[in-house]
C-alpha positions in Angstrom: -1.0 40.9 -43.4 1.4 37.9 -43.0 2.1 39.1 -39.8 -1.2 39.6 -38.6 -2.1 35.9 -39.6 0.9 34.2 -38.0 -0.4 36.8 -34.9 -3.7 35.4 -34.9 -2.3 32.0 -35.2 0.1 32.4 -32.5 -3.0 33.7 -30.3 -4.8 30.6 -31.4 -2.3 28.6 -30.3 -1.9 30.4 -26.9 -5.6 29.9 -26.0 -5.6 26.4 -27.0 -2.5 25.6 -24.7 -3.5 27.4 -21.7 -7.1 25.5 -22.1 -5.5 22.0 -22.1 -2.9 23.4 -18.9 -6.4 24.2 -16.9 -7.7 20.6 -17.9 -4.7 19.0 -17.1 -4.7 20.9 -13.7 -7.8 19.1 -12.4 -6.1 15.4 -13.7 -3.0 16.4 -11.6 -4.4 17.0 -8.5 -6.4 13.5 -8.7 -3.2 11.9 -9.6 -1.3 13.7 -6.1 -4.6 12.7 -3.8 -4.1 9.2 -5.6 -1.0 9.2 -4.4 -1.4 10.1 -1.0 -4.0 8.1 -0.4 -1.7 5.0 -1.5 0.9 5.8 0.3 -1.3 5.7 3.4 -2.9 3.0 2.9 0.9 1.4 1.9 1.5 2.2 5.7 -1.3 0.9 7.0 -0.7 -2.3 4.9 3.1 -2.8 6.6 1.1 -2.0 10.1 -1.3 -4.9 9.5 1.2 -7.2 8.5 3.9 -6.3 11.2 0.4 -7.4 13.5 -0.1 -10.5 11.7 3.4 -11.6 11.9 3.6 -10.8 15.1 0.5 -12.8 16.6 1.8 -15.6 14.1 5.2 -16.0 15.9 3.0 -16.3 19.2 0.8 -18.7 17.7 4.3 -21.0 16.7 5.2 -20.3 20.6 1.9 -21.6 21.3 2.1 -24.5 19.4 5.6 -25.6 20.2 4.8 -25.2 23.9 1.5 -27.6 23.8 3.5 -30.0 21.6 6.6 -30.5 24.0 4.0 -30.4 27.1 2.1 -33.2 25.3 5.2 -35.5 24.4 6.2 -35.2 27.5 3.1 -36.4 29.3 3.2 -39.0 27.1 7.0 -39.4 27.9 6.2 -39.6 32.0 2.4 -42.0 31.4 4.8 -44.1 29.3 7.5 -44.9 32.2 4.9 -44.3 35.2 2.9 -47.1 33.6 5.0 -50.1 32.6 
């Protein structure tokens, strides 16, 4: 009779793990397609700002080259006109 109890009981306990394995199932597949959707977007993140970076440093070039055209103008009206 004891045995048949902690039998039951161990049966119980079976059934009640193996529902909570399926249920978790479903919450561990969200968490990988989480993932993998952060790690693309992650990538595509570094891609955008390897693009900004890069058309900043042109934008600098830009800058720098109007700036030292400009001063020099002023450089060349400044001894053309005394």
């Amino acid at each position: 009779r004891r045995a048949e109890a902690s039998m039951l009981e161990v049966s119980s306990l079976s059934h009640m793990f193996a529902s909570k394995i399926e249920q978790q199932s479903h919450q561990v597949e969200t968490l990988f397609t989480d993932a993998e959707s952060t790690s693309e977007n992650l990538t595509l993140g570094n891609r955008y700002i390897d693009s900004a970076a890069k058309h900043s440093r042109d934008f600098r070039l830009l800058v720098l080259t109007f700036l030292l055209v400009a001063s020099l103008s002023l450089i060349f009206l400044d001894w053309y006109y005394p």
